[in-house]
N, C-alpha and C positions, 0 to 999 in steps of 0.2 A: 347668674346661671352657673350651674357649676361644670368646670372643666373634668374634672378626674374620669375616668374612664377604665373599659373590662382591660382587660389583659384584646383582646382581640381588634377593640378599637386602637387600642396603644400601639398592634400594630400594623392597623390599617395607615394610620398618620404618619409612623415612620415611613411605611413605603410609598407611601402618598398615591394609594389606589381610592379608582373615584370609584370602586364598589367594592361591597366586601370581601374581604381576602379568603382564596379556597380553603375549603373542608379540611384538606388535608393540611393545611398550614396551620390551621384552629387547633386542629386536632396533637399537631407536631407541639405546639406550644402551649396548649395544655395538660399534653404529658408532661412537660418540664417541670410547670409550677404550680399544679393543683392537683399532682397525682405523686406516688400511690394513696389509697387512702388514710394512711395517716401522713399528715404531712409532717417534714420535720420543722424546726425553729424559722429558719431562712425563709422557708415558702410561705407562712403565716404571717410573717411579720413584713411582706410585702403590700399587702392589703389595707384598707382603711375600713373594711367591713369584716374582719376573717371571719366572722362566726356566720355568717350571711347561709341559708341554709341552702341556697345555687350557687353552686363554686363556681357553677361559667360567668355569672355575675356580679360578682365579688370585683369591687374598682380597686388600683393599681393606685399606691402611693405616688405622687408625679417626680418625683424623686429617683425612683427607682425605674422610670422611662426605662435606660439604659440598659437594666437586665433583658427587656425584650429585646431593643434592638443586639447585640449579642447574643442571644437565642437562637434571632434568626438567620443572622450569618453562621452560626456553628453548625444548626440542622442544616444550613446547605454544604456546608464546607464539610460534615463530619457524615451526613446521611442519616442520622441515627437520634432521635431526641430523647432516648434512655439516657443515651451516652452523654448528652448534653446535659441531662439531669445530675450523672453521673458527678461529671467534672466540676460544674456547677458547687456542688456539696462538699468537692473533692476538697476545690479550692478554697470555702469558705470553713471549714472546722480541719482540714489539715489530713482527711484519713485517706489514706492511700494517695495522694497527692502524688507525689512523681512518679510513682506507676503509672498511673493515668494519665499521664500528661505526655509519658514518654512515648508511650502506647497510643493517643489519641493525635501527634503529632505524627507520627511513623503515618497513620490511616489518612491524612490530610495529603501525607506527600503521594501516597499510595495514590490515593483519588486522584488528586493532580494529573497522574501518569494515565490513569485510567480513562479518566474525562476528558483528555486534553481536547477533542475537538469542540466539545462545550466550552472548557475555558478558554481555551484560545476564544472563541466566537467572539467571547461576553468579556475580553480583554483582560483578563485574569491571568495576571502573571506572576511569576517568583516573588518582585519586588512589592507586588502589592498582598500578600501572603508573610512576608517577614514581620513586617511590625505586626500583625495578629498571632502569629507563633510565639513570636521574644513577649508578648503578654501575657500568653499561657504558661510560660515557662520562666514567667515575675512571681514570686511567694506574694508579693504585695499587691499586685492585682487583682480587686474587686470587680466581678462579673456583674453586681447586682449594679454597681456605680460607675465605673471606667468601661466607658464606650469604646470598643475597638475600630479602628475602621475596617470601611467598607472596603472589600475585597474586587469589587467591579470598576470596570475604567470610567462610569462613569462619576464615582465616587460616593453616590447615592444607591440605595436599596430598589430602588424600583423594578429592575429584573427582575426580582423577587416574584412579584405578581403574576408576570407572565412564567415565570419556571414551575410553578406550583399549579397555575391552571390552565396548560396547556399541554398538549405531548410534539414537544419540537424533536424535528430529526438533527440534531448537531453532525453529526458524520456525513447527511449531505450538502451541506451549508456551508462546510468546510473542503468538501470535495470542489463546489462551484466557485468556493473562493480562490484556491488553489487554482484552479483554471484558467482564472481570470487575471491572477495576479504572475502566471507563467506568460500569458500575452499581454501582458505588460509590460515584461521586463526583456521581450521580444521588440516591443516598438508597434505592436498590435496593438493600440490604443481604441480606438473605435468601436472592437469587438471586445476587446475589455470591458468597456464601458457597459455595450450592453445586458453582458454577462451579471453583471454589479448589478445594475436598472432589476434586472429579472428577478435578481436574487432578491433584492431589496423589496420588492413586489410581494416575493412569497413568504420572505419570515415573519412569521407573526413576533416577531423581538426585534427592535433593533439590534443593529452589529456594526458595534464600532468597528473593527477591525475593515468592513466594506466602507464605512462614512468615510474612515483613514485615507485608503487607499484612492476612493473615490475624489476625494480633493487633490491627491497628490497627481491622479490624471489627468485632472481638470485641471490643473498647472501649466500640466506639461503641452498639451493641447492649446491652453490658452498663449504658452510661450511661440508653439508651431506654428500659429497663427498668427502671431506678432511678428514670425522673424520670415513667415511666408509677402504678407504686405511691406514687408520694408523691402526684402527686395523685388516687388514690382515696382516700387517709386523708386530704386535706386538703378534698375537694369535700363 
C-alpha cells in the first residue's frame, strides 16, 4: 500500500488530527506550494506526480515531509501564506534573501507583542521562538528539508488544529488565568482552583499555562494537608 500522500494529508499526520484539517489551513498551504499558477522549480520538484492535472492531488515526495511541517508553523507564526511562499523561494534561489528575512523576523516579534494573550495561553515563548529565527536567519537552512521546531509548549503541532478551526477568545482565558493565578499567590487556593476547573471546562484548547499552575496548587494543597494531619497526631 502505498504511503505518499497530498500536501493536506501530510499535514493532517504532522498534527495528528483525527479529522481533516480546516479549510482555511488547506487553503493557507496551498497557497505556498501549488500556487501561483506557474509554479516555479522548488514547488514542482516536490511532487512525485507534478504533471497530475489536480494540483490539490498531486502526492508529496516523503522526503520533503518537512517543508509542510514548516509551512505550518510559519503561517501561524508569520499570518500570511504569501509571505511563507515568499521566504520559502527567498531562501532557496537567494533573491532578496535578507530583506525578507529581516522583515519577516521584525513581523514575528511584532506578533508576539500583539498576540501575547494567545501566546502566553498556548506556552509560546521567547525561548521557544529563538531557534526558529536563528534558522531563518542560517543562508544554509533548507525549508523544504530542516524541520524547525515546534514553537508550542507542548513541543508538538497539534494546537494547530484547534487554532485554525475554531474562534477562541485568548484575552478572556488569560484575563481568568490572571485571576486565578492573583489567588494563588494570595494563599486563596480553593478558589483558585475553581477558577482553573472553570476555565478548563470552557477552552476548547488545552492550556498549559492552567495544567502548570494547576499542579503547582495541587502541591501545595497536597503539602497543607500533610502538615495539617501531622499536627493533629502531634498536638
Amino acid at each position: 500500500m502505498s504511503t505518499l500522500k497530498t500536501i493536506p494529508q501530510t499535514a493532517k499526520s504532522i498534527i495528528g488530527s483525527k479529522t481533516a484539517i480546516a479549510e482555511s489551513l488547506r487553503n493557507e498551504l496551498n497557497n505556498i506550494f501549488i500556487k501561483p499558477t506557474k509554479l516555479s522549480p522548488w514547488q514542482t520538484g516536490l511532487f512525485t506526480q507534478s504533471d497530475s492535472p489536480d494540483a490539490g492531488k498531486r502526492t508529496l515526495q516523503p522526503k520533503y515531509k518537512p517543508a509542510v511541517s514548516n509551512a505550518i508553523i510559519l503561517c501561524y507564526l508569520l499570518g500570511d501564506s504569501g509571505k511563507v511562499r515568499n521566504l520559502f523561494h527567498a531562501q532557496i534561489t537567494g533573491d532578496r534573501r535578507d530583506k525578507l528575512v529581516a522583515e519577516y523576523l521584525a513581523l514575528i516579534k511584532k506578533r508576539y507583542e500583539l498576540q501575547y494573550s494567545e501566546f502566553f495561553c498556548l506556552g509560546i515563548v521567547q525561548e521557544n521562538l529563538e531557534p526558529i529565527m536563528e534558522s531563518l536567519q542560517c543562508e544554509k537552512w533548507n525549508p523544504l528539508l530542516d524541520k524547525l521546531s515546534s514553537p508550542f509548549f507542548t513541543g508538538n503541532l497539534h494546537p494547530i488544529a484547534w487554532i485554525y478551526g475554531e474562534q477562541i477568545h485568548w484575552s478572556d482565558y488569560h484575563q481568568k488565568y490572571d485571576a486565578a493565578l492573583s489567588l494563588y499567590e494570595k494563599g486563596k487556593l480553593t478558589e483558585a482552583k475553581k477558577i482553573l476547573h472553570e476555565l478548563e471546562a470552557k477552552a476548547v484548547i488545552r492550556l498549559p499555562v492552567v495544567s502548570t499552575l494547576l499542579r503547582q496548587l495541587e502541591f501545595r494543597l497536597s503539602e497543607a494537608e500533610s502538615y495539617f494531619e501531622y499536627l493533629q497526631k502531634n498536638l
